[in-house]
C-alpha positions, 0 to 999 in steps of 0.5 A: 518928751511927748506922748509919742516919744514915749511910745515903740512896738508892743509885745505882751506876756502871753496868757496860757490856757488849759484846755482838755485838747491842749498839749506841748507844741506852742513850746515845741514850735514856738518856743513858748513858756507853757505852763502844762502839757495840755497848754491849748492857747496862748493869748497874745493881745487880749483886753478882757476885765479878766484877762488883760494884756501885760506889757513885757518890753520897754519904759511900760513892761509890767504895766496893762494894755488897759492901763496903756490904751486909758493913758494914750487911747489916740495915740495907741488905737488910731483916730477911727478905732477910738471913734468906734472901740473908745479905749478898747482893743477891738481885736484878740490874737492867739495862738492854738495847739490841738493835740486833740480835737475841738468841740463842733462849736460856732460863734454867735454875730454882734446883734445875738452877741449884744442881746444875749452876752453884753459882748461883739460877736465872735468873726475869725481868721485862722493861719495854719502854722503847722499841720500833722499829716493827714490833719483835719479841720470841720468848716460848714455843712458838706451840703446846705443843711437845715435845723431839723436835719442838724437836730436829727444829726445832733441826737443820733451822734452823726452829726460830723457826717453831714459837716465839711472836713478839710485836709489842711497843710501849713500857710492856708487861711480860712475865714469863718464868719459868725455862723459858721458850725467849725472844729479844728482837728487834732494835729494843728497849730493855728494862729488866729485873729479875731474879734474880742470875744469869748463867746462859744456855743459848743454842740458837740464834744466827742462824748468826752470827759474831763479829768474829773469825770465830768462833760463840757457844757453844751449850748445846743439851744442857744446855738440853734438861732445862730448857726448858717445852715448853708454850705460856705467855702471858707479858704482864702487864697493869696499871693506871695509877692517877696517885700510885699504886703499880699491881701489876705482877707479885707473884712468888716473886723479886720484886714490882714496882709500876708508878708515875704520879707527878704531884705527890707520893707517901708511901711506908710500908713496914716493915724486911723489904726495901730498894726499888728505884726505876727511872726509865722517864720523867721525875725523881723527888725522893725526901726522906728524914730531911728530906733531898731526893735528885734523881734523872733518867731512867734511873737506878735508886735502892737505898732501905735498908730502914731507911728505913720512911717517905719521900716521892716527888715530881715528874713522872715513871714508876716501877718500884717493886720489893722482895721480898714476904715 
């Protein structure tokens, strides 16, 4: 048997984190086994030394996406993608549940991230999944802004004054670059895309504490450098074409495809990257080599970039997502 024949569509143990603004949706709404009530994330494909995938399908399940991406780097990752990740997932796939709201918090870039962390910087795509009434997120500035006026704001406790707060509904995306001075609002669910990094500096917590009494960490001094004082625009705004892949957002990290399947769907790619598949609505059947996998709401899918034909079929809605090169 080759190495390809050893392969077939990924899906991995989701790993649960609690967060102090976590709660219950992710099993509400997508039906996952959270562990608490205050569940705040479930990582889908994450290869971190600390947190690393487990395969939950098939000949490999109980096995590492380390351990599976050292044994078929290529044929898993794509030519390009090892190229320039070696045998590192390059990308983190997530979902979030905001019972409460975020910390104010911003992502460092690569060149920051690599002087200061050893690590990429912190690039994101959110899907808003599901939305409360009235729910909110905080993007940028409301008007460009400056580090003296953020410092004044920060120190006063007025610092959401002078941000952007959007009302969000389900099926809107927004891009945030590195930089970007962000909260996600209670009220939301969110699948998002990003780099692989876990690198946050927090600024602004709501004054809150912890079970135990205690504040969250801020990173006010690190953040000062990295943070864009400039007002941004940060939704994106996409077809829907049905048995289609709309272009959602073409990036230096990422490409994603949004997807209205309703029938079937013919996927042609070439070697360079693996696909990944999120379902926002509804199953999807991916038939590969003959062979036809069954996948649900709320699941996330690795296609080995090996495979350069297959078949998408069912009634359902889609992130398509790969690295351009």
């Amino acid at each position: 048997m080759s190495e390809k024949e050893k392969l077939y569509p990924f899906v991995f143990e989701p790993i649960y984190k609690d967060r102090i603004w976590g709660g219950s949706k992710l099993k509400d709404f997508l039906d996952k086994d959270i562990p608490s009530q205050t569940t705040g994330e479930s990582w889908e494909i994450a290869d971190f030394p600390d947190d690393n995938s487990i395969v939950t399908n098939g000949e490999f399940a109980g096995e590492s996406i380390k351990k599976i991406l050292n044994q078929f780097g290529t044929q898993i990752l794509g030519t390009k993608t090892v190229e320039n990740f070696g045998n590192c997932f390059p990308l983190l796939f997530k979902f979030l549940d905001a019972k409460e709201d975020l910390s104010i918090q911003l992502h460092p870039n690569d060149e920051l991230a690599k002087k200061r962390h050893n690590s990429f910087g912190k690039t994101e795509m959110w899907y808003i999944m599901q939305a409360d009434k009235d729910a909110e997120i905080i993007v940028g500035f409301d008007q460009d802004s400056s580090a003296e006026e953020y410092l004044t704001h920060l120190k006063n406790k007025t610092l959401p004054s002078i941000l952007k707060r959007i009302k969000v509904s389900p099926g809107e995306v927004y891009y945030l670059e590195t930089g970007t001075i962000h909260a996600i609002g209670k009220g939301i669910v969110i699948a998002e895309i990003q780099q692989t990094s876990d690198i946050t500096y927090r600024v602004y917590d709501w004054d809150r504490i912890d079970a135990s009494g205690k504040s969250r960490e801020l990173h006010v001094d690190l953040a000062l450098d990295a943070i864009n004082y400039q007002k941004v625009d940060a939704q994106l705004f996409y077809t829907k074409h049905e048995n289609n892949a709309n272009l959602i957002v073409k990036g230096d990290y990422f490409t994603t495809n949004f997807i209205p399947l309703h029938g079937t769907l013919q996927i042609t790619k070439s070697t360079a990257c693996f696909r990944v598949y999120i379902v926002t609505k509804g199953n999807v059947d991916i038939t590969i080599q003959d062979k036809t996998y069954a996948f649900i709401l709320g699941q996330t899918i690795l296609i080995p970039a090996c495979f350069t034909s297959y078949e998408l079929s069912g009634q359902a809605e889609l992130l398509e997502i790969y690295i351009e090169y």
